[in-house]
C-alpha positions in Angstrom: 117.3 40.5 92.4 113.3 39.7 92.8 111.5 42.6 91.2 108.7 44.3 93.0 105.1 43.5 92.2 102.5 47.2 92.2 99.2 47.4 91.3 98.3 50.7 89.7 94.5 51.6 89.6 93.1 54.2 87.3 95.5 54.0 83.7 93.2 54.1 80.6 94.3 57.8 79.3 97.7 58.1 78.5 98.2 62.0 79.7 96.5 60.5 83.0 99.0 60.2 85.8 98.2 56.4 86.2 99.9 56.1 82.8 102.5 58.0 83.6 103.2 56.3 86.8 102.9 53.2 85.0 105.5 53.6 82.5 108.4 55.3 85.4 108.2 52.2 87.6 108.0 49.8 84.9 111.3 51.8 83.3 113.1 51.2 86.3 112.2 47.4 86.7 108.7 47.2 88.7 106.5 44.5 87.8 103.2 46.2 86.6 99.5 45.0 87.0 97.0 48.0 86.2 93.0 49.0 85.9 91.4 50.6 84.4 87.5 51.2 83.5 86.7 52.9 79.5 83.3 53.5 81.3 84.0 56.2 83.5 86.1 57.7 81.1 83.8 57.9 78.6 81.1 59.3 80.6 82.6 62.0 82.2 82.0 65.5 80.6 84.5 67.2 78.9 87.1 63.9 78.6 88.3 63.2 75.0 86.2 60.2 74.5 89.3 57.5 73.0 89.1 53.8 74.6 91.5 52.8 73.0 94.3 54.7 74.9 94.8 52.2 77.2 96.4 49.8 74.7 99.0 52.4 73.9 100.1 52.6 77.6 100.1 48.8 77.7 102.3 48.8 74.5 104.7 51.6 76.2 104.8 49.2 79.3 105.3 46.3 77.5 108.5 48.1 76.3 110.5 47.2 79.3 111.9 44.0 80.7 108.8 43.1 83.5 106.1 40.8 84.1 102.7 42.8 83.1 98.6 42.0 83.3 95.9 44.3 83.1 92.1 44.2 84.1 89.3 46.1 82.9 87.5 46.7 86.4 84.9 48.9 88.1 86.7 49.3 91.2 83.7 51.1 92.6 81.9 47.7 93.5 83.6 46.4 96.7 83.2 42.4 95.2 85.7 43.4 92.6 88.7 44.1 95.3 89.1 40.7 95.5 88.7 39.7 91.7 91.7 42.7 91.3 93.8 41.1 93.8 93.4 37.6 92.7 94.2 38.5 89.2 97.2 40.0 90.1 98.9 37.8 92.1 98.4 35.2 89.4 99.8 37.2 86.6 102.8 38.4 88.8 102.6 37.1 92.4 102.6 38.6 95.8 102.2 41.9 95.6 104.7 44.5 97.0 102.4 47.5 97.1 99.3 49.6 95.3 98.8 52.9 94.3 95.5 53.9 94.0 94.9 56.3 91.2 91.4 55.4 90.6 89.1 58.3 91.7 85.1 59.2 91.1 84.4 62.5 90.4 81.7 64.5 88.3 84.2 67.8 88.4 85.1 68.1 84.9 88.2 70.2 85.5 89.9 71.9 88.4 88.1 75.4 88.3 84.3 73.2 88.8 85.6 71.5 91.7 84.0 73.0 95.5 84.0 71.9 99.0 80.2 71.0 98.6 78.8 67.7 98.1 
């Protein structure tokens, strides 16, 4: 059976959903190619401040049977869309489907978070 290639954006804290999502379809046999950026992370207010999470999540990933890459990419400049896709297709090739967990926001929790720009 040829095991599905996803592309995961958004998986550098491992109590992050990305992470989570990460590890569940590699567990049951996905092919995993994931993003994330330490940047963002770092900045935002209120985050514990630990780059090196993402390695952990790789490591759990790693765990299971699948082809794996990673990139460290600011998905919020348009030229790197294609520099994501390239990447991934030549670590696992064509790719099945993406599930964008990558998100902006200056909210540092739920209760901050308004309908106003």
């Amino acid at each position: 059976m040829l095991k599905k290639n996803v592309i995961i954006t958004g998986v550098s804290r491992k109590c992050g959903i990305g992470a989570a999502i990460a590890i569940r379809l590699a567990s049951i046999g996905y092919n995993i190619f994931i993003t994330y950026f330490r940047k963002y992370d770092n900045d935002m207010p209120g985050w514990k401040k630990d780059d090196t999470e993402v390695y952990a999540i790789i490591k759990e990933v790693k765990k299971y049977p699948i082809k794996f890459g990673s990139l460290e990419l600011d998905l919020s400049i348009a030229d790197n869309l294609p520099v994501l896709f390239d990447n991934a297709e030549n670590k696992l090739g064509p790719i099945y489907g993406i599930i964008n967990n990558a998100a902006f926001s200056i909210d540092p929790d739920i209760n901050t978070i308004s309908a106003e720009l």
